[in-house]
C-alpha positions as YAML, in Angstrom:
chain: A
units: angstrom
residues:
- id: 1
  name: UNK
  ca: [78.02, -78.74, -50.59]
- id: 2
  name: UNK
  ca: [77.63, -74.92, -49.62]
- id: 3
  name: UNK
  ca: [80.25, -73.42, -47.52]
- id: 4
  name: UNK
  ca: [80.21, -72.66, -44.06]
- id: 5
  name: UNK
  ca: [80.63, -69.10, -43.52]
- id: 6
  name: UNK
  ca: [82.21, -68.10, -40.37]
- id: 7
  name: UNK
  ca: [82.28, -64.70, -38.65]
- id: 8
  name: UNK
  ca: [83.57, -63.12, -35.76]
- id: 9
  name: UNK
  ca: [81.67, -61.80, -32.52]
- id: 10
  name: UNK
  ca: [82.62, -58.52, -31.31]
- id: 11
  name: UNK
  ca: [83.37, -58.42, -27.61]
- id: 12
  name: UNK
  ca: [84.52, -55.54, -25.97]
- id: 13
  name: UNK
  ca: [85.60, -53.62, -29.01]
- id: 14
  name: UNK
  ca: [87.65, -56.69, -29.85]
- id: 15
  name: UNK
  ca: [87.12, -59.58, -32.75]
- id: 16
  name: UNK
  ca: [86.96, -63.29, -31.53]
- id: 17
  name: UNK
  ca: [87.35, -65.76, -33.17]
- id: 18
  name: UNK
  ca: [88.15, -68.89, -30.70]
- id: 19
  name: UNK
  ca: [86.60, -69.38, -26.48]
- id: 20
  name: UNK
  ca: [90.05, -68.39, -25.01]
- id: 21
  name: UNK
  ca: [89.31, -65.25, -26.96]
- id: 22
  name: UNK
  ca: [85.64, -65.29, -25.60]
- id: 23
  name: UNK
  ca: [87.38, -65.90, -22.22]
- id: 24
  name: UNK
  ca: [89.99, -63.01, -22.51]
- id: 25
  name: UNK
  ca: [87.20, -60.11, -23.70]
- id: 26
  name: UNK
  ca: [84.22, -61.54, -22.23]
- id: 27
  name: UNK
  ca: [81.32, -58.24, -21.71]
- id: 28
  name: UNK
  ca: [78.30, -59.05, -19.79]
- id: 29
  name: UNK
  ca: [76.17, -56.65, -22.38]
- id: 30
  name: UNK
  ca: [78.05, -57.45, -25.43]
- id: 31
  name: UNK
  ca: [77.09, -61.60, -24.38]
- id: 32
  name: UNK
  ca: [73.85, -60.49, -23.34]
- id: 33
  name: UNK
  ca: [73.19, -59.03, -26.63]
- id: 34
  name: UNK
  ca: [74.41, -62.10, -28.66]
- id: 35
  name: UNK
  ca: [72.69, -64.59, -26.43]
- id: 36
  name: UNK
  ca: [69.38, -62.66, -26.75]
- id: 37
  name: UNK
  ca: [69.67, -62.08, -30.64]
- id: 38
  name: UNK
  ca: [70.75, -65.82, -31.02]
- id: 39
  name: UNK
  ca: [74.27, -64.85, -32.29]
- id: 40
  name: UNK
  ca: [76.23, -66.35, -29.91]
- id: 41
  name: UNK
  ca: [74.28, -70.14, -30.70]
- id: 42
  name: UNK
  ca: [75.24, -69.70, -34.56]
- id: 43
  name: UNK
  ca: [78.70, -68.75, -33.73]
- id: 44
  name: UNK
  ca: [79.36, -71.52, -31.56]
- id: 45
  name: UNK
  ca: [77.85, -73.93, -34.23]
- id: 46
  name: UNK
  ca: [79.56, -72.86, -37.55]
- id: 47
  name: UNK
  ca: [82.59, -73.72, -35.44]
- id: 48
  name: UNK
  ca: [81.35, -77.06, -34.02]
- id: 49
  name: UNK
  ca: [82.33, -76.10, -30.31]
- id: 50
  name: UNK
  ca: [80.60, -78.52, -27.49]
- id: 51
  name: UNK
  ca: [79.05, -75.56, -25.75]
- id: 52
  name: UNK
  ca: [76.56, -74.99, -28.22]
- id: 53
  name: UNK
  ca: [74.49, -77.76, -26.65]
- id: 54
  name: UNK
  ca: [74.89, -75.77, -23.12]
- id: 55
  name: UNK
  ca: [73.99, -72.42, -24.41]
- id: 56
  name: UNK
  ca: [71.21, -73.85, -26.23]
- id: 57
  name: UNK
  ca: [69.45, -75.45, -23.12]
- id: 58
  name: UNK
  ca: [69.47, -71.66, -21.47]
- id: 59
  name: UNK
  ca: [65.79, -70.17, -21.00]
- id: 60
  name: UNK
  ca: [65.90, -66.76, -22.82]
- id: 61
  name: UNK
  ca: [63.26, -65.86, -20.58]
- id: 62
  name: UNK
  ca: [65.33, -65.76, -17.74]
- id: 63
  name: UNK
  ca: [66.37, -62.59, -15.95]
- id: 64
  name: UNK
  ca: [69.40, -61.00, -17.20]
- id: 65
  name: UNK
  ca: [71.38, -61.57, -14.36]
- id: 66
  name: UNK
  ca: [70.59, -65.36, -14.16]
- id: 67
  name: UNK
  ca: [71.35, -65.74, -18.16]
- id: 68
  name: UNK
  ca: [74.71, -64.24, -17.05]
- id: 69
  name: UNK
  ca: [75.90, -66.29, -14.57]
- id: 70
  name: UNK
  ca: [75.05, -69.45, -16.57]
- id: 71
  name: UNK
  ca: [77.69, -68.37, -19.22]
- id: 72
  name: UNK
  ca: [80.13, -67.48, -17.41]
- id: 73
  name: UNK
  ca: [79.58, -70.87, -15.81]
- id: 74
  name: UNK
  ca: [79.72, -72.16, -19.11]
- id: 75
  name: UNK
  ca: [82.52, -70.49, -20.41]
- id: 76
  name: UNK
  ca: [84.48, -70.95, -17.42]
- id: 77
  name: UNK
  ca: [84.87, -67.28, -16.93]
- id: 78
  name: UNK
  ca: [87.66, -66.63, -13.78]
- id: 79
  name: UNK
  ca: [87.92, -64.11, -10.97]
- id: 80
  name: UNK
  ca: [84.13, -63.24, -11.33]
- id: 81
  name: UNK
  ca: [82.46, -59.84, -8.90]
- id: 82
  name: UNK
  ca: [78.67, -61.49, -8.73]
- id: 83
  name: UNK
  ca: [77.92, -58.25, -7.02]
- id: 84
  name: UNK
  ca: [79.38, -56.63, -10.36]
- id: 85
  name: UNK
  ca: [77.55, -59.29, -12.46]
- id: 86
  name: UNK
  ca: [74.46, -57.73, -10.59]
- id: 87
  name: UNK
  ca: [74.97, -54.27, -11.35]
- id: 88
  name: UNK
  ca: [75.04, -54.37, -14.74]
- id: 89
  name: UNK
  ca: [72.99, -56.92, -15.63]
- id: 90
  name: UNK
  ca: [70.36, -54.47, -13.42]
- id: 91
  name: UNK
  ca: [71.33, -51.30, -15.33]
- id: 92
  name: UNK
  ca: [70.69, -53.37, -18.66]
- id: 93
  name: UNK
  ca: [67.56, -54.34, -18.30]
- id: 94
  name: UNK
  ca: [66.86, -51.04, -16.86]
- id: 95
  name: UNK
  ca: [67.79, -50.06, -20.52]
- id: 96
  name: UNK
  ca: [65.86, -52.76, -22.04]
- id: 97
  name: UNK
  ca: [62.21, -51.66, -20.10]
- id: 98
  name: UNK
  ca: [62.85, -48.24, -20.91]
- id: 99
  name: UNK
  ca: [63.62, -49.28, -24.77]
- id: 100
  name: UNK
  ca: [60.08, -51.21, -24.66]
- id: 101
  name: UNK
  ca: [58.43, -48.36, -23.28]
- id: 102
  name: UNK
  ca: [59.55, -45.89, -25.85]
- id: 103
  name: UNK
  ca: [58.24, -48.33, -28.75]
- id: 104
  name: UNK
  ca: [54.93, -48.36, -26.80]
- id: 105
  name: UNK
  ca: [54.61, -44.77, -26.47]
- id: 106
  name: UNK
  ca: [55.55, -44.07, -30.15]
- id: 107
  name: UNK
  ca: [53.09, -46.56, -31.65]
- id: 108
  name: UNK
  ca: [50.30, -45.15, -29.17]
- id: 109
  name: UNK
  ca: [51.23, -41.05, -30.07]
- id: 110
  name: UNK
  ca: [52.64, -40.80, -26.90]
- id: 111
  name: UNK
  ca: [49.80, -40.79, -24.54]
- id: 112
  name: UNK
  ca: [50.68, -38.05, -21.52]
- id: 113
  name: UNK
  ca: [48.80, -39.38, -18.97]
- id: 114
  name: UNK
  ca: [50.01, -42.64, -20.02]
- id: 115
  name: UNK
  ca: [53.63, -41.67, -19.96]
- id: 116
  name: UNK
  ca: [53.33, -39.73, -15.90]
- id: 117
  name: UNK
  ca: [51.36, -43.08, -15.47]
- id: 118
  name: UNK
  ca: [54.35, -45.16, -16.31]
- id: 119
  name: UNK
  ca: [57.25, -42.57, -15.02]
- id: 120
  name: UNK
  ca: [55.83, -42.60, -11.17]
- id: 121
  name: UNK
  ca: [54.94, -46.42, -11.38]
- id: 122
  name: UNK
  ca: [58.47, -46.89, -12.36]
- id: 123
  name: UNK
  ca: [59.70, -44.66, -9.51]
- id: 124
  name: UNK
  ca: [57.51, -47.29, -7.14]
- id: 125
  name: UNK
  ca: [58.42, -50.08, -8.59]
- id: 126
  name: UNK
  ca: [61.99, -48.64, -8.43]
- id: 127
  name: UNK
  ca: [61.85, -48.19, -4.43]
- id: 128
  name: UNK
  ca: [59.92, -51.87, -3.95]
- id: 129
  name: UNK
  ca: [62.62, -53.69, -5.40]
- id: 130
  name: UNK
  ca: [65.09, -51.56, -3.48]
- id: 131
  name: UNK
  ca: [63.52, -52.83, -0.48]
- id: 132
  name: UNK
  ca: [63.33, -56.61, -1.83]
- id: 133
  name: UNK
  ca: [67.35, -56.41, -2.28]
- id: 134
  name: UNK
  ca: [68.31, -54.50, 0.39]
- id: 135
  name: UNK
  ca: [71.07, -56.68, 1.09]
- id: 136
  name: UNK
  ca: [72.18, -57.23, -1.81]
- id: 137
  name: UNK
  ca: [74.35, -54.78, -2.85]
- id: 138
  name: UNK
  ca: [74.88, -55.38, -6.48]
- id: 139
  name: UNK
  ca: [71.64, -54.52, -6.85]
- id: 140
  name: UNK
  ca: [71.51, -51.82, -5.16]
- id: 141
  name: UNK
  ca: [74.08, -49.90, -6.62]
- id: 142
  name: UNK
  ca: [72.16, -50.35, -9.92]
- id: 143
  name: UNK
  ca: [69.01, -49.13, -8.65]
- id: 144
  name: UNK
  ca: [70.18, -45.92, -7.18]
- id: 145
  name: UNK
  ca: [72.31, -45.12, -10.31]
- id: 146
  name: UNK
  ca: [68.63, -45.58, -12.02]
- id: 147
  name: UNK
  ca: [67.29, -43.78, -9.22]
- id: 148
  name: UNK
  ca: [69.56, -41.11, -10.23]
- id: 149
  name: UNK
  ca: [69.59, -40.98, -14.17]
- id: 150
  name: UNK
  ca: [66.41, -41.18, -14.62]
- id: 151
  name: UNK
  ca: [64.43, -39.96, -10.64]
- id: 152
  name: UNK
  ca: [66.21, -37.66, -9.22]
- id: 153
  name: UNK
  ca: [63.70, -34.98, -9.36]
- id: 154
  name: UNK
  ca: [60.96, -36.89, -7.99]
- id: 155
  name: UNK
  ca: [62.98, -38.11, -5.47]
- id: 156
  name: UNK
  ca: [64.28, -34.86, -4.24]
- id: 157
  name: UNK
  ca: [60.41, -33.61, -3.93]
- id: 158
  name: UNK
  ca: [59.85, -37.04, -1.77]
- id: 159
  name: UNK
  ca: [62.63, -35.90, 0.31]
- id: 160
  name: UNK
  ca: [61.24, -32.19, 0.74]
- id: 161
  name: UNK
  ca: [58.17, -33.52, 1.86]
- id: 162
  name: UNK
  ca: [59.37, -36.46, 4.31]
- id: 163
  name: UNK
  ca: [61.81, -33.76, 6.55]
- id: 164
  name: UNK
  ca: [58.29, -31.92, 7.03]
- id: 165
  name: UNK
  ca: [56.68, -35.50, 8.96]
- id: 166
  name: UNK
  ca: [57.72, -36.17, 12.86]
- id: 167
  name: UNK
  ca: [58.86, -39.83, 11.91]
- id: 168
  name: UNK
  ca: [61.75, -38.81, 9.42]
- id: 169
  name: UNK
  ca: [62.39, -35.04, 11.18]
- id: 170
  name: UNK
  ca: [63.73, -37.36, 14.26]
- id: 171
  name: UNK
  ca: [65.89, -39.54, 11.89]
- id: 172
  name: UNK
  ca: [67.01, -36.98, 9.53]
- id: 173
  name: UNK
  ca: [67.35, -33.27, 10.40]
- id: 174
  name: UNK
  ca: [66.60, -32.67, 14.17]
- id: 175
  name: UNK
  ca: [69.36, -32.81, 16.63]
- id: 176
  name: UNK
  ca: [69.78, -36.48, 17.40]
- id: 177
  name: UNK
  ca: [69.96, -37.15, 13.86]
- id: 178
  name: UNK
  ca: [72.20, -39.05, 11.74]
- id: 179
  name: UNK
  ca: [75.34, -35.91, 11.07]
- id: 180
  name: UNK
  ca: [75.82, -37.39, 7.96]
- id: 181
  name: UNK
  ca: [72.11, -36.82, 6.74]
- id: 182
  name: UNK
  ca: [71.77, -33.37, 8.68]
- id: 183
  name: UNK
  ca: [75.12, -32.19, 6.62]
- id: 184
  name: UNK
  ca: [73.48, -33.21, 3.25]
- id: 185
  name: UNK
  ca: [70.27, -32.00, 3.64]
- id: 186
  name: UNK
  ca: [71.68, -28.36, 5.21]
- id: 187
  name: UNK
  ca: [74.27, -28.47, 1.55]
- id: 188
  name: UNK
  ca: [71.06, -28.82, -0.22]
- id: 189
  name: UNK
  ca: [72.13, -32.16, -1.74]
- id: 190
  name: UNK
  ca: [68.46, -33.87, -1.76]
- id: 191
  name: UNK
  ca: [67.00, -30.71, -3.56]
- id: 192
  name: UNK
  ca: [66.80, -30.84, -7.24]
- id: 193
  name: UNK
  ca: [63.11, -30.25, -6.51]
- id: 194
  name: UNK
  ca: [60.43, -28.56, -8.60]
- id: 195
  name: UNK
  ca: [59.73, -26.14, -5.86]
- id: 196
  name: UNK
  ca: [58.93, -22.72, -7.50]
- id: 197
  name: UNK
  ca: [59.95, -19.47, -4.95]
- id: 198
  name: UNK
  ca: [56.48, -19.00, -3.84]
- id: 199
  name: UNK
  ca: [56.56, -22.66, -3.12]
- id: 200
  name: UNK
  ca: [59.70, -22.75, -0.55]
- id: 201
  name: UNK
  ca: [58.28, -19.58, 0.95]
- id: 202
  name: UNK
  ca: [55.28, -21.27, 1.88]
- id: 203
  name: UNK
  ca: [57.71, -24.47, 2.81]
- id: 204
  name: UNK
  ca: [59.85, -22.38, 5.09]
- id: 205
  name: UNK
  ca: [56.64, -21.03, 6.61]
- id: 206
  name: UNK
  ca: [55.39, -24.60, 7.54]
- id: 207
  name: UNK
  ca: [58.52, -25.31, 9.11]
- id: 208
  name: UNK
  ca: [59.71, -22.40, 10.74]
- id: 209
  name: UNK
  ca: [60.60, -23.84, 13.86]
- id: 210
  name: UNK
  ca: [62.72, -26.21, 11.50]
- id: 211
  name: UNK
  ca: [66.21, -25.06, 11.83]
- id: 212
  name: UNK
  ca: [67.53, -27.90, 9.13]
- id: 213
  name: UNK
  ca: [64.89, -27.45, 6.50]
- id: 214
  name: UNK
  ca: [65.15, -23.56, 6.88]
- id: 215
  name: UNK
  ca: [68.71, -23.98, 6.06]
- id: 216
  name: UNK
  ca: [68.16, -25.93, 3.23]
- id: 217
  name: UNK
  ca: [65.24, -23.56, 1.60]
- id: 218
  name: UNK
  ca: [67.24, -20.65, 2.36]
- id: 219
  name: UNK
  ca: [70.44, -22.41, 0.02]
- id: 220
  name: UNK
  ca: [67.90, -22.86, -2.53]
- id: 221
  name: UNK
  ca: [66.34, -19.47, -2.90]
- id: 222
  name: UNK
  ca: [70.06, -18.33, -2.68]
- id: 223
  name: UNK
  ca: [70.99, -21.03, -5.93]
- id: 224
  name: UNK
  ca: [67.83, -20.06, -7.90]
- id: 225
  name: UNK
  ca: [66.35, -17.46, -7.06]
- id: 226
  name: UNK
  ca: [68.33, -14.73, -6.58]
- id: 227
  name: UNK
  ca: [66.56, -12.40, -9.33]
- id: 228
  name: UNK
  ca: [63.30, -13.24, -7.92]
- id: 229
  name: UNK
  ca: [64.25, -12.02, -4.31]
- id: 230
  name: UNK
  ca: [65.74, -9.08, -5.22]
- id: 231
  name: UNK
  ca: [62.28, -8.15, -6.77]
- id: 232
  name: UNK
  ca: [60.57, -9.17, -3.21]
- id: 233
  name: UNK
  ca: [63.25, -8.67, -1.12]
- id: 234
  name: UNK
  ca: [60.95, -5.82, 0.87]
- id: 235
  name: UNK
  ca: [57.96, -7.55, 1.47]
- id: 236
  name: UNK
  ca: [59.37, -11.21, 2.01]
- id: 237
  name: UNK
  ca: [61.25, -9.50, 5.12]
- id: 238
  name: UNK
  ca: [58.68, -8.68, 6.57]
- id: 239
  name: UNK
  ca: [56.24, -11.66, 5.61]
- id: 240
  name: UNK
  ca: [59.26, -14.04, 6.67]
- id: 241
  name: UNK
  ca: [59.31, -11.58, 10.31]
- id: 242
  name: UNK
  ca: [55.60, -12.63, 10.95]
- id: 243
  name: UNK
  ca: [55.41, -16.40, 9.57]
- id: 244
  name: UNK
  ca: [59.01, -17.35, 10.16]
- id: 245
  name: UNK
  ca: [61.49, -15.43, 11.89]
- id: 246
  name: UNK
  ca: [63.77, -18.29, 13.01]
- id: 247
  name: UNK
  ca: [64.78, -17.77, 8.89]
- id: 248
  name: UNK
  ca: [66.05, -14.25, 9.12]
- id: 249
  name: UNK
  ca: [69.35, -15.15, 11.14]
- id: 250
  name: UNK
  ca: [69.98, -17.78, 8.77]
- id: 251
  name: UNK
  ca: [69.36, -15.49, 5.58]
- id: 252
  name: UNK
  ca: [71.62, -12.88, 6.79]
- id: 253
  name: UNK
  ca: [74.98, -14.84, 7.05]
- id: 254
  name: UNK
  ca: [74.45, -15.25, 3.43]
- id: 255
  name: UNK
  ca: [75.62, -12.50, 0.76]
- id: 256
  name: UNK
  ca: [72.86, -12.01, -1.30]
- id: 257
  name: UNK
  ca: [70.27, -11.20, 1.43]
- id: 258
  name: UNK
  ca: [72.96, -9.28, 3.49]
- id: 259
  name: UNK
  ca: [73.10, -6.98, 0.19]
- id: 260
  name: UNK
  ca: [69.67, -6.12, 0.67]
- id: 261
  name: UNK
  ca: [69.35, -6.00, 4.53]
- id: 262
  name: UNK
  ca: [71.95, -5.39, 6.59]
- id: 263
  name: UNK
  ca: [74.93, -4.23, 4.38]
- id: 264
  name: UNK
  ca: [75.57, -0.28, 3.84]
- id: 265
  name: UNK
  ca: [73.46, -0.05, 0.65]
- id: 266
  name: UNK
  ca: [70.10, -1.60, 2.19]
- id: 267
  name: UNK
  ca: [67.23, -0.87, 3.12]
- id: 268
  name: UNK
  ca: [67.55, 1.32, 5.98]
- id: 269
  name: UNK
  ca: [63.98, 0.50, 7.50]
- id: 270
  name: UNK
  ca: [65.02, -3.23, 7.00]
- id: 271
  name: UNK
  ca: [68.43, -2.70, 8.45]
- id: 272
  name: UNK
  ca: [67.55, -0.96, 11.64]
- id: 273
  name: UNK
  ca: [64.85, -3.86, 12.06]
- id: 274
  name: UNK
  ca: [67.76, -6.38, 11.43]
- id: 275
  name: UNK
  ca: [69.60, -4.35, 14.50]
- id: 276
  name: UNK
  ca: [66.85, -4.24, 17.07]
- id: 277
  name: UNK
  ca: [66.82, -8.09, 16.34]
- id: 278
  name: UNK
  ca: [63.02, -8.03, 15.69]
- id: 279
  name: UNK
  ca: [63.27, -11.41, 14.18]
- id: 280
  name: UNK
  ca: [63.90, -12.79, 17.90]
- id: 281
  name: UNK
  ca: [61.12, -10.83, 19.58]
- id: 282
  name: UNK
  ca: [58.86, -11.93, 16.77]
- id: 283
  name: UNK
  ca: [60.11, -15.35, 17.54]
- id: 284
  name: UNK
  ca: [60.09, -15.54, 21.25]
- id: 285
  name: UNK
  ca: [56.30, -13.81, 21.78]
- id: 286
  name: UNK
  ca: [55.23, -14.51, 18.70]
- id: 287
  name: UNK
  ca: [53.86, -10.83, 18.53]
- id: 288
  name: UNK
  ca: [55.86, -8.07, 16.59]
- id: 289
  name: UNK
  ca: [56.60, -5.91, 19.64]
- id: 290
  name: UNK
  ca: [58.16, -2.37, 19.10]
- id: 291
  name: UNK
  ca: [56.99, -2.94, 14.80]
- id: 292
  name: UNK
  ca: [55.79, 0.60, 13.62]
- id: 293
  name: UNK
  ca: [51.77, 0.37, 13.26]
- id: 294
  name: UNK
  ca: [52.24, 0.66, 9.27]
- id: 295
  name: UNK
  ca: [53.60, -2.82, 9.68]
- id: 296
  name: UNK
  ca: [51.23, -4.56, 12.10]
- id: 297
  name: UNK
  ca: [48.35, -3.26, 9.23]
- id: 298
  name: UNK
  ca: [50.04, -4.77, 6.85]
- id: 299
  name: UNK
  ca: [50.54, -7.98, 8.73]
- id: 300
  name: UNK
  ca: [46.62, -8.47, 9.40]
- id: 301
  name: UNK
  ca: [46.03, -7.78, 5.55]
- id: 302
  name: UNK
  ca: [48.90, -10.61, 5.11]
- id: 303
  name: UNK
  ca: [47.21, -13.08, 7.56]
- id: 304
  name: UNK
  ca: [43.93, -12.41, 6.58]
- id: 305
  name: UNK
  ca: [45.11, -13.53, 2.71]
- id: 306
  name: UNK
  ca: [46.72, -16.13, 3.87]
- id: 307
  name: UNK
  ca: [43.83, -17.63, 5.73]
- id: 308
  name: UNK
  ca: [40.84, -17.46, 2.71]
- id: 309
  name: UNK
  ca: [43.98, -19.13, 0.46]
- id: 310
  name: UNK
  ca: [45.75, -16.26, -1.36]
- id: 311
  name: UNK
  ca: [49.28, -17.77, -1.73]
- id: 312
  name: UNK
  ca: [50.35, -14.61, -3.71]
- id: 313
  name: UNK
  ca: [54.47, -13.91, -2.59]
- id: 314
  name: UNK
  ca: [54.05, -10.62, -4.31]
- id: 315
  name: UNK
  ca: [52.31, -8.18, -2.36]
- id: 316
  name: UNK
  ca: [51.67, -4.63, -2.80]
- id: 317
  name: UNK
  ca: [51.23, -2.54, -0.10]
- id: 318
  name: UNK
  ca: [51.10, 1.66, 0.17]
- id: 319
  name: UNK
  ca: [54.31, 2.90, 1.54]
- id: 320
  name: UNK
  ca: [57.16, 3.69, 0.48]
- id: 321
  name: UNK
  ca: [60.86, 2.36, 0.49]
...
């Protein structure tokens, strides 16, 4: 008669060989993992223990978190977290989707529109189920870490186009907002965005009466794109003085744009602009009284671009400075 060949399961970086050991290192992915790739079943059988017969009666089609519980049930597993137990069992079949889509991509050549396809589908089907357990918090937790790992930049661009809309303005950045939310947004926290410096130009434009979202653009063309404005630095003064002047103020408490306009080696046109607070008559009349003509020219050339869709940031214009 051939002999029965034991072998250990590895749980939690541990070897175990009887349940109170099972007990003592039990690891929701490590179980998971044996249950799935029927492991656990011939461990429990070439050592004759009853709860084969329980194990066995488990549906392997089950969600993660439900084939889970049932072993710890069965295994009489103490001081359980279910909202833990949630979590993770989330997170690993968040691993186990993206695992299957990675085979399907490889055997297909990776397919681009395929893959954006998939990617923003996921992103949906990330913020549905976020709203189907929003009181679970298990869950949750899980799906924002996803959110994070593997969404965060399309999730940032969400957010720099929902402070633009009346509905989430109210909620998040206008003055009876939630502090909390008005902090984050002005730190810049929601922006990992994809916005290119032309871009949050044009954003700060479209909300220049936007105090909050000002703020926050203003952070990011400090953060990256410092080499860009010191190439534009001219010009975006005095496009930002037309289209949104409510931005200068905030720019100038900061010390790369004081460098260029207001401290001692600046522009000196720009400076004595900055000091006849131009920025507040252009805001108040909406009209650039007491701007030199050579200006006012080159605003109509700006606004006439701007209307037939030129959404150039780099403009060249004859003077000198």
């Amino acid at each position: 008669m051939a002999k029965t060949i034991k072998f250990n399961l590895i749980l939690d970086n541990q070897p175990v060989r009887t349940i109170d050991e099972l007990r003592e290192n039990f690891s929701i992915e490590d179980m998971l993992k044996y249950f799935k790739n029927g492991f656990l079943l011939r461990w429990l059988k070439v050592r004759e223990y009853e709860e084969y017969q329980a194990v066995a009666t488990i549906d392997s089609s089950s969600h993660n978190k439900d084939i889970v519980l049932a072993l710890i049930d069965i295994f009489n597993i103490p001081d359980v977290d279910i909202a833990d137990v949630e979590e993770v069992a989330s997170m690993i079949e968040y691993q186990e989707q993206t695992t299957k889509l990675n085979e399907i991509y490889a055997e297909n050549a990776f397919d681009k529109k395929q893959v954006i396809e998939d990617y923003h589908a996921g992103y949906d089907n990330l913020i549905l189920h976020m709203e189907e357990n929003s009181r679970n918090v298990g869950v949750l937790k899980a799906d924002i870490l996803q959110m994070e790992k593997e969404y965060a930049k399309l999730f940032a661009k969400a957010i720099s186009i929902m402070i633009t809309k009346e509905l989430f303005k109210k909620y998040w950045v206008d003055e009876e907002a939630n502090e909390k939310i008005k902090q984050s947004i002005m730190l810049e926290e929601y922006i990992i965005s994809g916005f290119t410096y032309d871009e949050l130009i044009q954003h700060m434009e479209k909300n220049s009466n936007n105090t909050s979202v000002l703020e926050a653009d203003v952070l990011q063309i400090e953060r990256k794109y410092a080499k860009l404005f010191a190439l534009n630095y001219y010009d975006l003064y005095y496009r930002l003085l037309q289209s949104a002047p409510k931005a200068i103020p905030i720019m100038i408490t900061k010390e790369l744009f004081k460098k260029y306009w207001v401290d001692e080696g600046a522009n000196e046109k720009i400076r004595q602009s900055i000091s006849l607070k131009e920025y507040r008559i252009a805001d108040n009349y909406g009209e650039l009284v007491g701007l030199p003509n050579m200006y006012r020219d080159y605003f109509n050339r700006q606004r006439f671009r701007r209307t037939h869709h030129d959404t150039r940031t780099y403009v060249k214009h004859r003077h000198n400075h």
